[in-house]
N, C-alpha and C positions, 0 to 999 in steps of 0.2 A: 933108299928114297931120301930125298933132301927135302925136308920141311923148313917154310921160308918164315922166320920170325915176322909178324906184322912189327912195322915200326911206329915204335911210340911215342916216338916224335912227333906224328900226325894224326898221336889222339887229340891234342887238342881241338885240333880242327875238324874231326868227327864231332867232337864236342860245341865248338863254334856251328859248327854247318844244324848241327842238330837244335842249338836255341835258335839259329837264324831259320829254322824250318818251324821254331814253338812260335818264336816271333810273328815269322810271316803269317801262323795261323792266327793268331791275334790280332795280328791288324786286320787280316780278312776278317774276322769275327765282329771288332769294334767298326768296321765299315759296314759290314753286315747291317749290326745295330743302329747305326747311326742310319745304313737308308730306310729302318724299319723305323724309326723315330721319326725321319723326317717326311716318311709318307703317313706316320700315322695324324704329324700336325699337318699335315697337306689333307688326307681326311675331312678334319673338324675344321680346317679353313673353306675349306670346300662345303662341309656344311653348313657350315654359319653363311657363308656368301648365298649358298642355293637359297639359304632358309630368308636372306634378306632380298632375294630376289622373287621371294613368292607374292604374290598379291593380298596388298591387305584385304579382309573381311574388313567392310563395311557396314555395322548394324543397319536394320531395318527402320526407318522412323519411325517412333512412336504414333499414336494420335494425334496425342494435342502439339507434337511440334509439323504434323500434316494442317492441321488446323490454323497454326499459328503462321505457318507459312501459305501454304491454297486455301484453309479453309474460310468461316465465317469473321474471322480476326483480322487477318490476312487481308482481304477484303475491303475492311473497315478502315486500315492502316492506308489503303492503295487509295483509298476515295476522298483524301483531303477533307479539309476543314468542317467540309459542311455535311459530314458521315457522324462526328460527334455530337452537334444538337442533335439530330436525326436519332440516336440512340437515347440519349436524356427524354424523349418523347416517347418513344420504343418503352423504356423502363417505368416512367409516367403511365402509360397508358397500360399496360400489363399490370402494376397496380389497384389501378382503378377497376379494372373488371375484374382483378381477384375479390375487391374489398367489396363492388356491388355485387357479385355473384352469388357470397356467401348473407350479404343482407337482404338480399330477397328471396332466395332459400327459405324464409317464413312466411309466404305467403303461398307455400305450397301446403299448409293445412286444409284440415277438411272447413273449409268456411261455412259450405251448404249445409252440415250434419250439424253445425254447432247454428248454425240462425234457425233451422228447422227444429231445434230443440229448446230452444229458447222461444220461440214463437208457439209451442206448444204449450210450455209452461206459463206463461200470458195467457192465453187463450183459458187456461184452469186457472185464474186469477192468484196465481204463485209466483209475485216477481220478485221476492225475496231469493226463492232458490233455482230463479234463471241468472240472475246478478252473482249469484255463487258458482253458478255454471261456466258463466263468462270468466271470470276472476280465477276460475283455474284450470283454463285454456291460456294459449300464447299465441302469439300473432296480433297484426294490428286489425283483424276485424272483432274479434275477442275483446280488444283493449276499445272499439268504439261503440259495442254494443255494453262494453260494462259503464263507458260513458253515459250514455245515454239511458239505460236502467236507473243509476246513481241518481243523475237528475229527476225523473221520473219520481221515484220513489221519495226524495226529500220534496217537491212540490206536490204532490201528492196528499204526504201528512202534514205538509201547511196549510190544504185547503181551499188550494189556487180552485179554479174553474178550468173546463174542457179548455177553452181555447187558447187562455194563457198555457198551459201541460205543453197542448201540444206544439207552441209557437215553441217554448224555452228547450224540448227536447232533439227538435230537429235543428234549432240554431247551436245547441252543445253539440250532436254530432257531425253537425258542418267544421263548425270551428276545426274540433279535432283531426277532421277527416284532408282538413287544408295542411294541418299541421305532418299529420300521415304522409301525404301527398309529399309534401317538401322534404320532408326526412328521405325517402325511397328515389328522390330526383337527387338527392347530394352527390353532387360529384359528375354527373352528367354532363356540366357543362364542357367538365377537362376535357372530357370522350368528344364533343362536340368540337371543341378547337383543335384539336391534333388531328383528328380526321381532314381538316381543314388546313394547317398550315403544314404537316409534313410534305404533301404533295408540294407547294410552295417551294419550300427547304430544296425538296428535290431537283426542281427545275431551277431555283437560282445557283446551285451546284452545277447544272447542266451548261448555265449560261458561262459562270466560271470555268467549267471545263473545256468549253469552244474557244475562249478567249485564251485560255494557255495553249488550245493545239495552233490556235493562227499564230499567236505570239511564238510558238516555235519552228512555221514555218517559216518566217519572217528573217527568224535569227540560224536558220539553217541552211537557208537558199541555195541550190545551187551545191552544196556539201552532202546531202543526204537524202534519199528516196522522200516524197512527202510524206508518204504512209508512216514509215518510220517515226519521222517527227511529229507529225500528229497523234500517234498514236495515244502518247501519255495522258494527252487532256482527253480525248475523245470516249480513255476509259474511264478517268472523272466523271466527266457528263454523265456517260451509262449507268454509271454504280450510285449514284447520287440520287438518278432519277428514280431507278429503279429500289431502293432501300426507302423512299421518300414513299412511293406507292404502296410499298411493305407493310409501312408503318401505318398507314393514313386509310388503308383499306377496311383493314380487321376494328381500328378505331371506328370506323362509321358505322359499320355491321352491329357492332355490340353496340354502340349508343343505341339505332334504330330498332334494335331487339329490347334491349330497355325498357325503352319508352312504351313499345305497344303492352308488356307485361305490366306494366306502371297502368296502362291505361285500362288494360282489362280489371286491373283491381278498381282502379276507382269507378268502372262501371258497376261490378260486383259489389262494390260500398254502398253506391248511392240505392242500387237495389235492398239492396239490406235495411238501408233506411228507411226506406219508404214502407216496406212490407211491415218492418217494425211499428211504424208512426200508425197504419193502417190498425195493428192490431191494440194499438195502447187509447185509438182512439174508439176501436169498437168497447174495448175492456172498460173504459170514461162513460160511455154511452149508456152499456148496460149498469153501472154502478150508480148512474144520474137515475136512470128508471127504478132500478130496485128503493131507491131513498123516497124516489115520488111515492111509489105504491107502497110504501110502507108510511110515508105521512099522510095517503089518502085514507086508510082505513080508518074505520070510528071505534074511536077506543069505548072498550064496554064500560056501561055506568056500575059500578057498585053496589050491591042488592044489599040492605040494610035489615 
């Protein structure tokens, strides 16, 4: 048998062919890699683009930027010039009936239980401790029946006569009772004007706000629907008129509630007085008789 020597000549080229086959794996391998790189940054460009193509969230508005834009502010901004006195009235006037509300708040005392207790202790010739009665009570009917005690009691121990007592004790509690009266009217009269000129305020805003819709008809003619151009003044006028009535309505209401409470007291006063005057003059009357019948009796002679 003839065994053929391999030639070794063309080992090397077994040799060659064999790194040109490691090679060619390598390059397969680094291509491999490289399209596994470059789909991995195609991946994250793909996500980043998806993720910039999502639609933003939009937060919710708040309140007060619903407020600031539709609400009561909003509003106030839209209505021109004559929206801001119209508020300085608004806060004016909101004032004024916090600060009368709580000042007459004292005349929700029991007035009936304290003059009926006082009228009683009269009546048992103890004005000393109906004037201590009044004196630590609160309210102005307290403060004019302690007036009128006071006086009572110091003419009294001067000695005066029935008619002067009674002339000096119902002119003390008038005086005071005028002076009451004007204390509990303070401030009424602001409620009285602002009821009065916001509606005013209102409608001269109204008139301004016609005057800028023609004034934009005028300068739009022919370019734009009229409605349109009218539009802006016409919502002037409305919000003007309408915040003018706001204001001027609730103003009148609480004046005219005021006043009839004002008025009920000083009905309630005068009654207090009279019934007073009634009793200091009976209490005069029977102290004049008891002096007569005790100057009438004969005094006994002395038995020696």
């Amino acid at each position: 048998m003839n065994f053929s020597m391999p030639d070794l000549g063309s080992f090397p080229f077994f040799l060659a062919q064999a790194g040109d086959g490691n090679a060619s794996d390598g390059n397969a391998t680094d291509s491999n890699a490289s399209e596994g790189n470059a789909s991995a940054v195609g991946d994250v460009n793909g996500s980043a683009d998806a993720a910039e193509q999502l639609p933003e969230v939009i937060p919710e508005p708040t309140w007060f930027e619903e407020m600031m834009n539709e609400g009561a502010i909003g509003l106030l901004l839209e209505g021109g010039f004559f929206m801001w006195p119209l508020l300085i009235l608004a806060i004016l006037g909101l004032a004024v009936v916090i600060e009368r509300w709580r000042s007459l708040r004292m005349l929700n005392v029991d007035g009936e239980g304290l003059r009926q207790k006082v009228i009683d202790l009269l009546s048992d010739d103890n004005p000393e401790e109906a004037l201590e009665v009044c004196e630590n009570e609160r309210g102005p009917v307290a403060a004019m029946l302690s007036n009128g005690l006071r006086k009572y009691l110091v003419l009294k121990k001067l000695g005066h006569d029935q008619a002067q007592i009674e002339e000096q004790v119902v002119k003390s509690m008038e005086n005071y009772g005028v002076h009451v009266v004007a204390a509990l009217e303070r401030h009424l009269p602001i409620l009285a004007t602002i009821s009065s000129v916001a509606p005013m305020l209102g409608f001269l805003g109204t008139v301004q706000g016609m005057i800028v819709a023609f004034s934009d008809i005028v300068e739009t003619m022919g370019e734009v629907n009229i409605v349109e151009a009218a539009a802006s003044g016409i919502q002037v006028a409305l919000l003007t008129t309408c915040f003018g009535l706001i204001v001027g309505i609730p103003a009148y209401l609480f004046f005219n509630y005021f006043t009839s409470v004002i008025n009920g007291f000083v009905l309630e006063v005068e009654g207090t007085a009279a019934e007073l005057i009634e009793v200091v003059t009976v209490r005069l009357t029977l102290d004049r008789h008891e002096e007569a019948n005790l100057a009438a009796k004969p005094k006994r002679r002395r038995t020696t």
